[in-house]
DRENDO-1510 file (C-alpha; in Angstrom, 1 decimal, always signed):
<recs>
REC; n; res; u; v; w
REC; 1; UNK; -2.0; -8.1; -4.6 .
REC; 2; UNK; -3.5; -4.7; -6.1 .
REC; 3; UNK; -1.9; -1.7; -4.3 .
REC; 4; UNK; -4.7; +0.3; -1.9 .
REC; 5; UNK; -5.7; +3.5; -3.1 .
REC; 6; UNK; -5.6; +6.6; -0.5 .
REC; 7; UNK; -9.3; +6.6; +0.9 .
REC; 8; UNK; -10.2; +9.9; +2.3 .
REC; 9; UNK; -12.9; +9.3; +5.6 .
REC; 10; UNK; -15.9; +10.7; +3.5 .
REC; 11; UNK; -17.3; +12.6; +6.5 .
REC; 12; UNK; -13.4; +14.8; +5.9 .
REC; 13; UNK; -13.3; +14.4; +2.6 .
REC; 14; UNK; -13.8; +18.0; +2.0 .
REC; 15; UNK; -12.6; +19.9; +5.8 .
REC; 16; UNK; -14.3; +23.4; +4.9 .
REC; 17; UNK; -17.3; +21.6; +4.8 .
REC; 18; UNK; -17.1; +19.5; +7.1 .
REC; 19; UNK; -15.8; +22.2; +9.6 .
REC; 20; UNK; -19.5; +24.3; +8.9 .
REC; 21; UNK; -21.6; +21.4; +9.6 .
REC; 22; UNK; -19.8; +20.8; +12.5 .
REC; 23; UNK; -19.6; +24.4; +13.4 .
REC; 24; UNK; -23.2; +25.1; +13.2 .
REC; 25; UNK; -24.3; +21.4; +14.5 .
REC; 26; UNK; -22.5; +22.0; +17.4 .
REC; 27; UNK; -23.4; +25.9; +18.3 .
REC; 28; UNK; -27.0; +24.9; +17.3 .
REC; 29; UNK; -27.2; +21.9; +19.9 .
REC; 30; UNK; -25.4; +24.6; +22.3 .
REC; 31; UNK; -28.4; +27.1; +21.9 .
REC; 32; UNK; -31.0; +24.1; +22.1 .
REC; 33; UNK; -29.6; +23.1; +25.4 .
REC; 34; UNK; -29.4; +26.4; +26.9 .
REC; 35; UNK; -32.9; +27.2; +25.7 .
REC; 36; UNK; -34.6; +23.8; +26.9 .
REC; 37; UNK; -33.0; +24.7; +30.6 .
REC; 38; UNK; -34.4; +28.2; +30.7 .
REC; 39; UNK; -37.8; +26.6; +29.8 .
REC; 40; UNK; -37.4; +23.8; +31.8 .
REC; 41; UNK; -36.8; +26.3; +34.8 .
REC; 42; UNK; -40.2; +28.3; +34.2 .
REC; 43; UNK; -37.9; +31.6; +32.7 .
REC; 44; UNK; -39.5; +33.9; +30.4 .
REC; 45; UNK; -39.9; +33.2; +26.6 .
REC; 46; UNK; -38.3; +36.3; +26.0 .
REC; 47; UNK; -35.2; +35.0; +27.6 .
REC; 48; UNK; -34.8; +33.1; +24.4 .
REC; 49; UNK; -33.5; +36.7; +22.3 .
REC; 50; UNK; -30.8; +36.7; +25.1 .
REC; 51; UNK; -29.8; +33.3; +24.5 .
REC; 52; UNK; -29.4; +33.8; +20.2 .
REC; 53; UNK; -27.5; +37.1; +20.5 .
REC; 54; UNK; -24.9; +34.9; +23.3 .
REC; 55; UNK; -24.6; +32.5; +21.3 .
REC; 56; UNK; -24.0; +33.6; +18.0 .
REC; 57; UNK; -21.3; +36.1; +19.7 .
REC; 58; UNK; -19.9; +32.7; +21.0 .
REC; 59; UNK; -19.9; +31.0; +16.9 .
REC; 60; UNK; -18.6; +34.4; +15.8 .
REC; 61; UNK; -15.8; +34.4; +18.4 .
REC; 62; UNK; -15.1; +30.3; +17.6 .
REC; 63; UNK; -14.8; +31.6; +13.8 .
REC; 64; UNK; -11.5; +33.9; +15.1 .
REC; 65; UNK; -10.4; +31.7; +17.2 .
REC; 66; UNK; -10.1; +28.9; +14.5 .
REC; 67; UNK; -8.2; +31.6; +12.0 .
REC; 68; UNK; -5.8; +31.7; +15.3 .
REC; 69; UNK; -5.7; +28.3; +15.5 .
REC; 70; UNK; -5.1; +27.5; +12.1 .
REC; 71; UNK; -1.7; +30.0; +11.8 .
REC; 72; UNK; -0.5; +28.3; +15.8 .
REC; 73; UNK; -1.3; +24.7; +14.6 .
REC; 74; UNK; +2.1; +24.3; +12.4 .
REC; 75; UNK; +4.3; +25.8; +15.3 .
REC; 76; UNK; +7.0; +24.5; +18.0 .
REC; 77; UNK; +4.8; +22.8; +20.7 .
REC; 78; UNK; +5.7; +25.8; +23.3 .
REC; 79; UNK; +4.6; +28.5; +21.0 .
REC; 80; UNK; +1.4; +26.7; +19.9 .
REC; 81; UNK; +0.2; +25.6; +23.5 .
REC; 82; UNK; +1.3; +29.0; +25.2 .
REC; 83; UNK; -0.3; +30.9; +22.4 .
REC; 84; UNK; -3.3; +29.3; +22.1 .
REC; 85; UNK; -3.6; +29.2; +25.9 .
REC; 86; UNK; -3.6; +33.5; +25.1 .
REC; 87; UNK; -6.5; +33.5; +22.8 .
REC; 88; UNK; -8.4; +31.4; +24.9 .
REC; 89; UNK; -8.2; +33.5; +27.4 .
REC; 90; UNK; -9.1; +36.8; +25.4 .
REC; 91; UNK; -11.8; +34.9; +23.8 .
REC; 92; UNK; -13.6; +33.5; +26.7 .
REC; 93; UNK; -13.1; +37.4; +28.4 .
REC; 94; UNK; -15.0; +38.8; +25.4 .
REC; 95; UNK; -17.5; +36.6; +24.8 .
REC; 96; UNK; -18.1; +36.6; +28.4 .
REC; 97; UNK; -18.2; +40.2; +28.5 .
REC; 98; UNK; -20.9; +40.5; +26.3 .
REC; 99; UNK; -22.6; +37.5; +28.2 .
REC; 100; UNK; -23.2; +39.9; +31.0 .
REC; 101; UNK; -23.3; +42.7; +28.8 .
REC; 102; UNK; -26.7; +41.2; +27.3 .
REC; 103; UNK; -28.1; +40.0; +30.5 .
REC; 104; UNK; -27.6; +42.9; +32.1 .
REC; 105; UNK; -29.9; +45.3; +29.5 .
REC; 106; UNK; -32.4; +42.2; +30.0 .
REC; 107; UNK; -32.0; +42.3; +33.7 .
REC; 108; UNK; -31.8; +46.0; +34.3 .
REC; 109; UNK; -34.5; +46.8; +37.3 .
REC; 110; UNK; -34.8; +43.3; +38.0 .
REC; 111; UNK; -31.8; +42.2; +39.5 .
REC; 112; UNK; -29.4; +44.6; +40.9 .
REC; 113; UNK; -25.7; +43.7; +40.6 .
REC; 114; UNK; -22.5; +45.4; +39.4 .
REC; 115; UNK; -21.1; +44.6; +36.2 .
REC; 116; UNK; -17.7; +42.5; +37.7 .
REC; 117; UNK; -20.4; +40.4; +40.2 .
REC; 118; UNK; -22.4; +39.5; +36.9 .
REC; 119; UNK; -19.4; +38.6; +34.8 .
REC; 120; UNK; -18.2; +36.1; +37.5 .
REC; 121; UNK; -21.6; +34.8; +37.6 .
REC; 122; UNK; -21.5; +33.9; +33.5 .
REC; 123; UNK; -17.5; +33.5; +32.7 .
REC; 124; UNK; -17.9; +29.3; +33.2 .
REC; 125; UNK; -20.5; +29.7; +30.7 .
REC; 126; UNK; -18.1; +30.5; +27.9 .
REC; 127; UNK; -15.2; +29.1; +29.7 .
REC; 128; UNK; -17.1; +25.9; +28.9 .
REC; 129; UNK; -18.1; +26.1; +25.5 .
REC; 130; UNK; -14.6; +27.6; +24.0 .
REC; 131; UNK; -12.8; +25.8; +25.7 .
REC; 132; UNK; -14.7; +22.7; +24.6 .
REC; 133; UNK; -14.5; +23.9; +21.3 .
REC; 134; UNK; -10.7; +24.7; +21.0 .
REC; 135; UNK; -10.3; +21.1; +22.9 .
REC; 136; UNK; -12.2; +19.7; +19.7 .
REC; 137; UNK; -10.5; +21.7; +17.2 .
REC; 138; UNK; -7.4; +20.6; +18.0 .
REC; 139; UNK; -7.6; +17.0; +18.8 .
REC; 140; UNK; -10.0; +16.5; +15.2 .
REC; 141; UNK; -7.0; +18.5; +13.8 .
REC; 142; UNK; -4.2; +16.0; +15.1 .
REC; 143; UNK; -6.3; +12.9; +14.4 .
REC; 144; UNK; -7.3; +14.3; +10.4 .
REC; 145; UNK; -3.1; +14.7; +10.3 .
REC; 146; UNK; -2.3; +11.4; +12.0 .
REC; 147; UNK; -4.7; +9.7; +9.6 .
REC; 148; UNK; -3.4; +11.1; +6.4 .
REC; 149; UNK; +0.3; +10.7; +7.5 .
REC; 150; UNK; -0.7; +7.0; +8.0 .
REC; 151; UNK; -2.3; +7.0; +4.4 .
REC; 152; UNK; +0.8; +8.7; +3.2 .
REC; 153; UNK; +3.0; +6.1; +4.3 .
REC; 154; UNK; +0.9; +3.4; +3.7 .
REC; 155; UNK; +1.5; +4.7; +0.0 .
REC; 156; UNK; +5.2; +5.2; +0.5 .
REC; 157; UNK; +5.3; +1.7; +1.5 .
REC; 158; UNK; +3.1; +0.4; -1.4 .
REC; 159; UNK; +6.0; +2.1; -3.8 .
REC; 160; UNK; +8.7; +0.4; -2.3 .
REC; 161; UNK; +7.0; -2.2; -2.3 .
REC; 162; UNK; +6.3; -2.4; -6.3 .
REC; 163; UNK; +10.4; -0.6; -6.6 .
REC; 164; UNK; +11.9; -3.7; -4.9 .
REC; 165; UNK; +9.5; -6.1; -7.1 .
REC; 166; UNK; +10.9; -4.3; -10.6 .
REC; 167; UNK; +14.6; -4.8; -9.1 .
REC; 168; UNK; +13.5; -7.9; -8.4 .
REC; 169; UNK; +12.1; -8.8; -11.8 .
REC; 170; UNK; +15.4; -6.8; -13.8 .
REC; 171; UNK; +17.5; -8.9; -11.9 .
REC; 172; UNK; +16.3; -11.9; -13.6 .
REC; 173; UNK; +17.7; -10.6; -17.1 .
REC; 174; UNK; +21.1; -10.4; -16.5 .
REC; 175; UNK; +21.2; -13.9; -14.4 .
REC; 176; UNK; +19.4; -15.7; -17.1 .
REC; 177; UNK; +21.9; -13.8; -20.0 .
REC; 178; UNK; +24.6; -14.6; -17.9 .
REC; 179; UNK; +23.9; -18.9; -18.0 .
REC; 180; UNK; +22.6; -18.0; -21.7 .
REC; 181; UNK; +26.0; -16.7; -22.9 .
REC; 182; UNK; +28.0; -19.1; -21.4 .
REC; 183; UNK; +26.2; -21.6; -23.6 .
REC; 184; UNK; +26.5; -20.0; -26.3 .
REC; 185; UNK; +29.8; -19.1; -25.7 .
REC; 186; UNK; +30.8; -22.9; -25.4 .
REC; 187; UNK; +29.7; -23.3; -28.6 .
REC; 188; UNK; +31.4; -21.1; -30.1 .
REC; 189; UNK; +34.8; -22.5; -28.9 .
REC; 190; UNK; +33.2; -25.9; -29.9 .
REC; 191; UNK; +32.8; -23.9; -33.9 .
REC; 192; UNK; +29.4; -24.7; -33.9 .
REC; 193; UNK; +28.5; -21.5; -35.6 .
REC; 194; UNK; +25.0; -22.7; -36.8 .
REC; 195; UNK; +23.8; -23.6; -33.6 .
REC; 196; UNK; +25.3; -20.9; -32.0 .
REC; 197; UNK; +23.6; -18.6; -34.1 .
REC; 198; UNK; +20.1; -20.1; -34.0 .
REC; 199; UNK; +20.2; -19.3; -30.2 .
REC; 200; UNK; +21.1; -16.1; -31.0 .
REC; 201; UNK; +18.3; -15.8; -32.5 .
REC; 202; UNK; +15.9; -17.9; -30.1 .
REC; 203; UNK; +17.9; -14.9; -27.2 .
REC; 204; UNK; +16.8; -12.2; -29.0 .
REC; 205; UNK; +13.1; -13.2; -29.6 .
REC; 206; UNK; +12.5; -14.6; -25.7 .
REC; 207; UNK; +14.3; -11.0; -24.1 .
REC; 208; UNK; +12.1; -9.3; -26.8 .
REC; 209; UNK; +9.3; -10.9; -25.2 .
REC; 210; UNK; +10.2; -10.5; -21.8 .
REC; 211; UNK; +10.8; -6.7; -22.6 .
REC; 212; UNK; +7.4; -6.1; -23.8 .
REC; 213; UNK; +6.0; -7.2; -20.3 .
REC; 214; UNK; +6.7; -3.8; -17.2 .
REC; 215; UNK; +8.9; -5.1; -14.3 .
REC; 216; UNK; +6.9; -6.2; -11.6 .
REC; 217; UNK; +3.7; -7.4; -13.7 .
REC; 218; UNK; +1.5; -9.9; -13.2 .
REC; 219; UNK; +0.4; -12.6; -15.5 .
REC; 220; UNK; -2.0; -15.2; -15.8 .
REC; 221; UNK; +0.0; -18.6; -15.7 .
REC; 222; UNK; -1.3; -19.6; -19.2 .
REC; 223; UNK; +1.0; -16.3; -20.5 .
REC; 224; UNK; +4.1; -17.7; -17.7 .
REC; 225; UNK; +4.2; -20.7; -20.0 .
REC; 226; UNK; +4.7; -19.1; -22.8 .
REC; 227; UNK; +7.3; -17.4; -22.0 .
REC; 228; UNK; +8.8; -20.6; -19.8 .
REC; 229; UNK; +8.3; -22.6; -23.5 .
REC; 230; UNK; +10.8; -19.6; -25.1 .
REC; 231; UNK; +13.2; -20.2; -22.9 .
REC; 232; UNK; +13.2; -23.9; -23.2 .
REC; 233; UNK; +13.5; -23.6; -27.2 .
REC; 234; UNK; +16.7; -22.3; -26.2 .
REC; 235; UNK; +18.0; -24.7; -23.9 .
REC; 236; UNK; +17.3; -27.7; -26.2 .
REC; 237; UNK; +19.2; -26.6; -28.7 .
REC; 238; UNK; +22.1; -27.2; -26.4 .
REC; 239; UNK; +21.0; -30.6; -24.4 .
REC; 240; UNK; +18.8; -32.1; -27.6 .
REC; 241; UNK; +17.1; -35.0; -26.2 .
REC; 242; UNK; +18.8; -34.6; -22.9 .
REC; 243; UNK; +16.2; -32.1; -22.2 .
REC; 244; UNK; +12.9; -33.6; -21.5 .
REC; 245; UNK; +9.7; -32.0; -19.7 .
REC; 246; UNK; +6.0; -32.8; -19.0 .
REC; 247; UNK; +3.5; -30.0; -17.8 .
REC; 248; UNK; +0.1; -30.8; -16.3 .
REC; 249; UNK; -1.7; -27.7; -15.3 .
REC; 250; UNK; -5.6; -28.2; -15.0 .
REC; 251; UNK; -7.8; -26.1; -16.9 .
REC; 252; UNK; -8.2; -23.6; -13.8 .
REC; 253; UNK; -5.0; -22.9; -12.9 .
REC; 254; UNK; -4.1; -21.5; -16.6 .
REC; 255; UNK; -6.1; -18.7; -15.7 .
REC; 256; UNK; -4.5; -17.8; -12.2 .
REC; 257; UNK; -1.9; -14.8; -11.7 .
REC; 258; UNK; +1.2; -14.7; -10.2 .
REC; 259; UNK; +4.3; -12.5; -10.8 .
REC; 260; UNK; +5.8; -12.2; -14.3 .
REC; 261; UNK; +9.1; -14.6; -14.9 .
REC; 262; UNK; +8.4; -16.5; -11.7 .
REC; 263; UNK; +9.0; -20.1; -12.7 .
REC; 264; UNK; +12.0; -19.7; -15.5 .
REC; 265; UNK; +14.7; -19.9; -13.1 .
REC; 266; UNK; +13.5; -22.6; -11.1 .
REC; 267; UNK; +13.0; -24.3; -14.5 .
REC; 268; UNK; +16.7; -22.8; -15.0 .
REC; 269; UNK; +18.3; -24.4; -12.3 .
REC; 270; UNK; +16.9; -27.3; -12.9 .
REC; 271; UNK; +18.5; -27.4; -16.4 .
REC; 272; UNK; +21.8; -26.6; -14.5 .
REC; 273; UNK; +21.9; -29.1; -11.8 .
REC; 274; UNK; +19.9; -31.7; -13.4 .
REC; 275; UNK; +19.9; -31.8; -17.6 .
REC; 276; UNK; +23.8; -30.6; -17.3 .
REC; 277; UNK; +25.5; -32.7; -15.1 .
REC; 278; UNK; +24.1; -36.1; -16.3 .
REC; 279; UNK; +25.1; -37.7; -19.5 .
REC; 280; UNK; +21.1; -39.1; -20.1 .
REC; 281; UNK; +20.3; -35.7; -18.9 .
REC; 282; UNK; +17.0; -35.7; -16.6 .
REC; 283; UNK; +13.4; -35.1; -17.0 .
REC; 284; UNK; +12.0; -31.6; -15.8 .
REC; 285; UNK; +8.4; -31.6; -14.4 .
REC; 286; UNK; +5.8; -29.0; -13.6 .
REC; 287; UNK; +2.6; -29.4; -12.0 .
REC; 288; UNK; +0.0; -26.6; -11.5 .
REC; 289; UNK; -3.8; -26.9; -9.7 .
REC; 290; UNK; -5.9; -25.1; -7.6 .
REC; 291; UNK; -6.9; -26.5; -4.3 .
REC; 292; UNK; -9.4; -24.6; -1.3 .
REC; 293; UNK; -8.9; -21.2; -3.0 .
REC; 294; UNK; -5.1; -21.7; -3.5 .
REC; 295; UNK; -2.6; -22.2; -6.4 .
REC; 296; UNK; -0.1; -25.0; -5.9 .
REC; 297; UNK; +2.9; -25.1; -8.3 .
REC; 298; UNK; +5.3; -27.9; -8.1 .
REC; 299; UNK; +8.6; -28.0; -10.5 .
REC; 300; UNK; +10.6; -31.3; -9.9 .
REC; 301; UNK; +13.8; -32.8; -11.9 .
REC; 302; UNK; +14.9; -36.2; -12.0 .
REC; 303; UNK; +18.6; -35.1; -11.1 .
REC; 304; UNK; +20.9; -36.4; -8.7 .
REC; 305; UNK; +19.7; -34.2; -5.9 .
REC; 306; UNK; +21.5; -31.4; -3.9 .
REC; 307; UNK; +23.7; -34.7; -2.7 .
REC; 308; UNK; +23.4; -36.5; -5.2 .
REC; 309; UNK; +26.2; -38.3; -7.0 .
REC; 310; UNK; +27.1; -36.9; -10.4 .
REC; 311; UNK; +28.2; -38.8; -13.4 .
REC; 312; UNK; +30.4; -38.2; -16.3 .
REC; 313; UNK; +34.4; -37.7; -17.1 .
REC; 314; UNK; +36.8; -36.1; -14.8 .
REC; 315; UNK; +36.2; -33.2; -17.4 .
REC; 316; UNK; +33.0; -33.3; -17.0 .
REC; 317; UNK; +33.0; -32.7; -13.7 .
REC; 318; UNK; +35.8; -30.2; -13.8 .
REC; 319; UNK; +33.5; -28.3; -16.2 .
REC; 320; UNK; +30.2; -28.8; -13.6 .
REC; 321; UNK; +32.6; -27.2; -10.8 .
REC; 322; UNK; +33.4; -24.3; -13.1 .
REC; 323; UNK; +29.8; -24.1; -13.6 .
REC; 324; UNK; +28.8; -23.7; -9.6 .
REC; 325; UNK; +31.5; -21.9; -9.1 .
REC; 326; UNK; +30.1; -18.9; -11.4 .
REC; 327; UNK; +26.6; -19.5; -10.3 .
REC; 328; UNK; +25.2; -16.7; -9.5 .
REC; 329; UNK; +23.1; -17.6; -6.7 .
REC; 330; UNK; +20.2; -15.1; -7.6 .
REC; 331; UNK; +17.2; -17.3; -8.5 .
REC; 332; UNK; +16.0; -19.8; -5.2 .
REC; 333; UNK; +16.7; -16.2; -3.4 .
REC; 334; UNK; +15.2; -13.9; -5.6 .
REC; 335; UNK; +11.9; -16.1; -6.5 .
REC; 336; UNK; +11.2; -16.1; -2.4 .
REC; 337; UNK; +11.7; -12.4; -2.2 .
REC; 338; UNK; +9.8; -11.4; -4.6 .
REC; 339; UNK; +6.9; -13.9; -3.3 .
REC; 340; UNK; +7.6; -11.8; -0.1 .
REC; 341; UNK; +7.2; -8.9; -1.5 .
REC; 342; UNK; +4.0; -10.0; -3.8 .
REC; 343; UNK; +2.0; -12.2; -0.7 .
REC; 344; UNK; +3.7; -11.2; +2.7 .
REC; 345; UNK; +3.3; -14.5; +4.7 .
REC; 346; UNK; +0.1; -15.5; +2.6 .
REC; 347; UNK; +2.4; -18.2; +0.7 .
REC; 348; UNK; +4.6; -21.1; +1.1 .
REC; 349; UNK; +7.8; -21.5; -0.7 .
REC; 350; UNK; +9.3; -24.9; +0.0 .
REC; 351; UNK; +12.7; -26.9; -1.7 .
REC; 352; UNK; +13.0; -30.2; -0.6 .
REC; 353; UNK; +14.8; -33.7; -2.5 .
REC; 354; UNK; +13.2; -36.9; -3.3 .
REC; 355; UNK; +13.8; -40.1; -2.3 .
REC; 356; UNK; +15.4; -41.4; -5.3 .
REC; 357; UNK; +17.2; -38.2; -6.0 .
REC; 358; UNK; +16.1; -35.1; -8.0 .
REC; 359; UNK; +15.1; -31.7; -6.6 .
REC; 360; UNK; +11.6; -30.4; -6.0 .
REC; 361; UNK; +10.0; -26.9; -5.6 .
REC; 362; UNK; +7.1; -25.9; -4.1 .
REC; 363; UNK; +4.9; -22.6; -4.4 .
REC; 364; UNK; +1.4; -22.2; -2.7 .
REC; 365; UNK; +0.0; -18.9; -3.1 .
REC; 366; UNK; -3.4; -17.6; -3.6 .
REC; 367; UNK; -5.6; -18.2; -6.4 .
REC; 368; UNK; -6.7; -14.9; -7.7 .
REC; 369; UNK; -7.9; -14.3; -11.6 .
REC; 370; UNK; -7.9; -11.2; -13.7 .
REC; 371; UNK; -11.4; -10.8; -13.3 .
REC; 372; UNK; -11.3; -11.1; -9.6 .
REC; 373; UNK; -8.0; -9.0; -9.8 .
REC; 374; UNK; -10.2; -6.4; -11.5 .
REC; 375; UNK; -13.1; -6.1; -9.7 .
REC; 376; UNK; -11.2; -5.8; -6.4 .
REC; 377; UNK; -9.4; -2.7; -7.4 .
REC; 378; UNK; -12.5; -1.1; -9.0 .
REC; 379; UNK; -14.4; -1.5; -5.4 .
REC; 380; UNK; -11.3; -0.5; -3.5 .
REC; 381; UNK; -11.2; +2.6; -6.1 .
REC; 382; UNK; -14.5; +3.9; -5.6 .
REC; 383; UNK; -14.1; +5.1; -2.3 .
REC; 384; UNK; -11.4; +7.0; -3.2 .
REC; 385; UNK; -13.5; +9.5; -6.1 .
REC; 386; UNK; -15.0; +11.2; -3.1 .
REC; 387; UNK; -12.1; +13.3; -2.8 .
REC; 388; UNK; -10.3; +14.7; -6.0 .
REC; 389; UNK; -6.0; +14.4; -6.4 .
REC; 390; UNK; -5.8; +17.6; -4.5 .
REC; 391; UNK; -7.7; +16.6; -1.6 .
REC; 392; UNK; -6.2; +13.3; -1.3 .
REC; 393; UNK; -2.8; +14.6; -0.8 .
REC; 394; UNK; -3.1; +18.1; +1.9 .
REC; 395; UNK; -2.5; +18.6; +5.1 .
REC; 396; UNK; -4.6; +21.7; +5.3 .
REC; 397; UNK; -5.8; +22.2; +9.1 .
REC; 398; UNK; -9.2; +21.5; +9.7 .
REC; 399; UNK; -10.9; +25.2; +9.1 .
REC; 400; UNK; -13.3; +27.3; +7.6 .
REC; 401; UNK; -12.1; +29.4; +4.5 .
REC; 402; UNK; -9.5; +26.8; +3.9 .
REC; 403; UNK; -10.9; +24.0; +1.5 .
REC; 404; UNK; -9.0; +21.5; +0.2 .
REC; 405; UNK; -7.4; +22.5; -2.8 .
REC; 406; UNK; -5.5; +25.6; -1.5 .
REC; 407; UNK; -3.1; +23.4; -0.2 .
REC; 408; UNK; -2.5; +21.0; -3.5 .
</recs>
């Protein structure tokens, strides 16, 4: 449930380096090739000076060509293809010019050839490499921005992911004020002042409580019974004995975390369509354990069902109708999108009725603990110090005298 951190690849973590190892990896295995073929064809050691001056002219030439690159990389498609296509071509001409230019002081005596018949002879040389190289440049260039544009949204999505959970979660408030004040509101038509005012009070303490805890947090369920216990002092000072409950959660599950104010309006709604409408009232019941690495949650009432019959006067039932016709309808759909949001298709929300009547709820969702919660982010996090704020968040194209930061 812990949002991923951006992770840099740690080979890019820092481009400007990774562009000189690259650049001198790559211009060194050039040489190394070129040498082991000379020697390999009987040529002269000597022939090995002629080889290093080529081919630093071709890393010198790569080193312009990638400040080129850099300033073409961020332009309309036709500009940056046509463009680059240019300074390809004047790149490979000089470098080789000089090509033959060198061989032909080594040569001179030895092999007699004009200057246009020898640059023929080498241009595929340096065709080859730059154009290689540019071929390189580019697609590393596209891939490092392709990646990080994924990593960007992936961080995007994470945010609206944890903006929909807080709407989510400060939706809950007003729905639960909402039935809250309509009780109390009864019983203040009723004039009973002192019980209205004692769930005042009991109001005031269980929102201070739920303000204390950020929208979208997530709680161990020991601390979701807590606050599901504040909520039910309210609610029996309104049904009295009507109101009756019986928790078993095993010793394991109290330490499991799931979103914050996740089972009061399912406890909620079964005060509303199981304590309310029946004159005995009903019996509410919540069961929590931890089976095969999951969490099961069951909250069940002994109502009269979603077809049930009701009982009671014809006023009675008038006043249940008023009741459902005010609903809301927030909590069923806002408990299964915010499991949505939380566990994606890793959970099972389920209503069903029982046999005799009453209404059940089911929840299966991982079992994760704080501890688990907490070293899980710490190894996800470590990756991520490779590459300070700065880094994590450019675009900067992939070469030399361009590190990092510049771009922050």
């Amino acid at each position: 449930m812990s949002v991923l951190p951006f992770q840099p690849t740690p080979f890019f973590a820092n481009k400007n380096k990774a562009f000189w190892n690259l650049q001198l990896a790559g211009w060194g295995g050039a040489f190394l090739l070129r040498a082991a073929a000379a020697i390999a064809n009987g040529q002269p050691l000597d022939l090995l000076a002629v080889i290093i001056v080529t081919t630093i002219t071709g890393f010198s030439i790569s080193l312009i060509l990638s400040v080129v690159y850099r300033q073409l990389i961020s332009k309309q498609p036709f500009v940056t293809w046509g463009l680059t296509m240019i300074a390809l071509l004047v790149g490979v001409a000089l470098y080789a010019s000089m090509e033959t230019w060198v061989h032909g002081i080594y040569s001179a005596g030895i092999v007699e050839s004009t200057f246009a018949q020898r640059f023929i002879g080498f241009v595929y040389i340096p065709a080859t490499l730059l154009g290689g190289w540019t071929a390189l440049y580019f697609a590393m260039n596209y891939f490092l921005t392709v990646e990080e544009q994924a990593d960007r949204l992936e961080r995007l999505e994470a945010q609206a992911t944890s903006a929909q959970l807080a709407m989510l979660r400060y939706q809950l408030n007003p729905h639960f004020l909402f039935n809250t004040l309509n009780s109390i509101s009864t019983l203040v038509l009723l004039k009973q002042t002192e019980p209205a005012n004692a769930m005042l009070s009991r109001l005031s303490a269980f929102l201070r409580h739920t303000l204390i805890m950020e929208p979208g947090s997530i709680v161990t369920l020991a601390q979701e019974m807590e606050t599901l216990q504040l909520y039910l002092d309210i609610e029996r000072m309104r049904f009295e004995d009507r109101l009756r409950t019986e928790f078993t959660i095993d010793d394991e599950a109290n330490g499991a975390l799931l979103p914050s104010m996740l089972l009061q309006p399912l406890v909620e709604n079964a005060v509303k369509y199981a304590v309310s409408p029946q004159e005995e009232g009903a019996r509410i019941d919540l069961t929590a354990k931890v089976s095969n690495g999951r969490l099961k949650i069951e909250v069940s009432d002994t109502g009269p069902g979603v077809n049930g019959p009701r009982q009671g006067s014809l006023l009675e039932l008038a006043k249940q109708n008023a009741q459902q016709t005010t609903s809301t309808g927030v909590g069923l759909a806002n408990i299964r999108n915010r499991l949505m949001q939380a566990y994606g298709d890793n959970h099972q929300f389920r209503t069903s009725s029982g046999s005799g009547g009453g209404f059940i709820v089911t929840i299966d969702i991982p079992f994760e603990t704080a501890e688990e919660e907490a070293a899980e982010t710490a190894q996800e996090s470590a990756p991520a110090q490779l590459a300070s704020p700065a880094q994590q968040s450019t675009t900067a194209p992939f070469a030399p005298g361009r590190p990092l930061e510049s771009n922050a």
